[in-house]
KOLLOLUM-416839 format. One record per atom (N, C-alpha, C): x, y, z. Coordinates in steps of 0.001 Angstrom, whole numbers, padded with zeros to 6 digits, always signed. Layout:
% KOLLOLUM-416839
XYZ...
This chain:
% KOLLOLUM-416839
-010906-009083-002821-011836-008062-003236-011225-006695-002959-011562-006110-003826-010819-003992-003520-012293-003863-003276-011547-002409-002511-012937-001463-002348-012205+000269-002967-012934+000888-003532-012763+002064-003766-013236+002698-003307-012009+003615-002991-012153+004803-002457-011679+005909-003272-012227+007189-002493-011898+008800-002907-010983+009528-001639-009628+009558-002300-009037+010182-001197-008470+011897-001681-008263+012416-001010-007772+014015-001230-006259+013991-000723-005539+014426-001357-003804+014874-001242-003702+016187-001066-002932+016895-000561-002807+018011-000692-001719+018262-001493-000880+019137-002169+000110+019171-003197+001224+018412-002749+002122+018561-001345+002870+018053-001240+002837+016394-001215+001579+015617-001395+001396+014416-000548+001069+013767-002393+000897+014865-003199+000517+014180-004415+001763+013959-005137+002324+015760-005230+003806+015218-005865+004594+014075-005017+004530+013726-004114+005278+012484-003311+005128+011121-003886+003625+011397-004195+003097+009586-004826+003754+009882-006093+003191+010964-006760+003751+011231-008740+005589+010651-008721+006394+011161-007948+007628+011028-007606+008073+009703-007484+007527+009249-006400+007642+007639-006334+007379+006672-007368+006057+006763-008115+005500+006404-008921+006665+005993-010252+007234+007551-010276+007983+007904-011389+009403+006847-011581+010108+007222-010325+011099+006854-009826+011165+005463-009706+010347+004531-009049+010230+003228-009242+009884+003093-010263+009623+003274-011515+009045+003196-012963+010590+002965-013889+011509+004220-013187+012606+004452-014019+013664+003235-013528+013237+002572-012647+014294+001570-012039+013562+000292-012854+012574+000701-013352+012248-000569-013775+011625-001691-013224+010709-000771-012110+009654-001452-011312+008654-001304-011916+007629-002106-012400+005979-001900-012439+005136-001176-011549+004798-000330-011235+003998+000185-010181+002709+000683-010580+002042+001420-009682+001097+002599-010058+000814+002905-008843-000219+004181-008732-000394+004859-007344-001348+003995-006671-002100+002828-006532-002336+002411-005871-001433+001285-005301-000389+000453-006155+000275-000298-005040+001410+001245-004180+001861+001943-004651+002287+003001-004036+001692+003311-002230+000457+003210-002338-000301+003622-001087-000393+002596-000621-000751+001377-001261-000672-000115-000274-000010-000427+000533+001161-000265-000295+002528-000391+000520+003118+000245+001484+002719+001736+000962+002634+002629+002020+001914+002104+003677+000914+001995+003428-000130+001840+004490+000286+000663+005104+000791-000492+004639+001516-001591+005272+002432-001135+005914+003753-000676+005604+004687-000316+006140+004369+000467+007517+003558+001141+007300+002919+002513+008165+002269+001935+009283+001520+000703+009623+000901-000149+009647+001977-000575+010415+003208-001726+010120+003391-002533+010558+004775-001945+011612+004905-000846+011005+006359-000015+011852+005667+000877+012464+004779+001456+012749+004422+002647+013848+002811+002866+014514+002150+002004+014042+000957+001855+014260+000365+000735+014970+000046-000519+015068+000067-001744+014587+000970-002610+015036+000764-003971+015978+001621-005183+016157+001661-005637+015146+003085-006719+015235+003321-007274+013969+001968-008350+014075+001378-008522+015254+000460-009904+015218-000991-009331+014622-001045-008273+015447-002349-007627+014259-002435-007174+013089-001406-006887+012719-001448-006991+010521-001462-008157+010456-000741-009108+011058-000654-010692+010143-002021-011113+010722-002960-010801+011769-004215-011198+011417-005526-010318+010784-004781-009595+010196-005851-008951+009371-005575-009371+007991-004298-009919+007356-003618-010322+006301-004471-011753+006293-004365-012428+007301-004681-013845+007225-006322-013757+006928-006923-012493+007540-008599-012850+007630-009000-012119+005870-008270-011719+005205-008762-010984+004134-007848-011407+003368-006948-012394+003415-006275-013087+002187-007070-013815+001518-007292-014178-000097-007841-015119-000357-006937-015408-002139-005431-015826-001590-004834-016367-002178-004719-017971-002602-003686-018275-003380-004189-019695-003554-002960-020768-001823-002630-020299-001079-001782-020824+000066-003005-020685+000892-004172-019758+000901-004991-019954+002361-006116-020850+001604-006863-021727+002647-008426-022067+002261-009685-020894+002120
């Protein structure tokens, strides 16, 4: 399930996503600005915030892929 949200950028934080966006586009990645921030927030998450054991149980409690029950 997503949930939406409304977030605010300030210029530098927007051209950053537009940039990325762009740039992985031209390599011939699929993207858009929301896996952009996902990924973001994982990374962010799992390197400076966050044990590796508490993302993988927040991953495990809100997965509902076809590998979990």
């Amino acid at each position: 399930m997503t949930k939406q949200m409304n977030i605010r950028l300030d210029e530098v934080h927007a051209a950053l996503l537009e940039k990325m966006v762009e740039t992985l586009g031209n390599q011939g990645i699929k993207t858009n600005k929301t896996d952009v921030i996902q990924k973001a927030l994982y990374v962010f998450a799992r390197e400076s915030v966050l044990s590796d054991k508490e993302v993988t149980e927040i991953i495990d409690k809100h997965y509902k892929g076809f590998v979990k029950d």
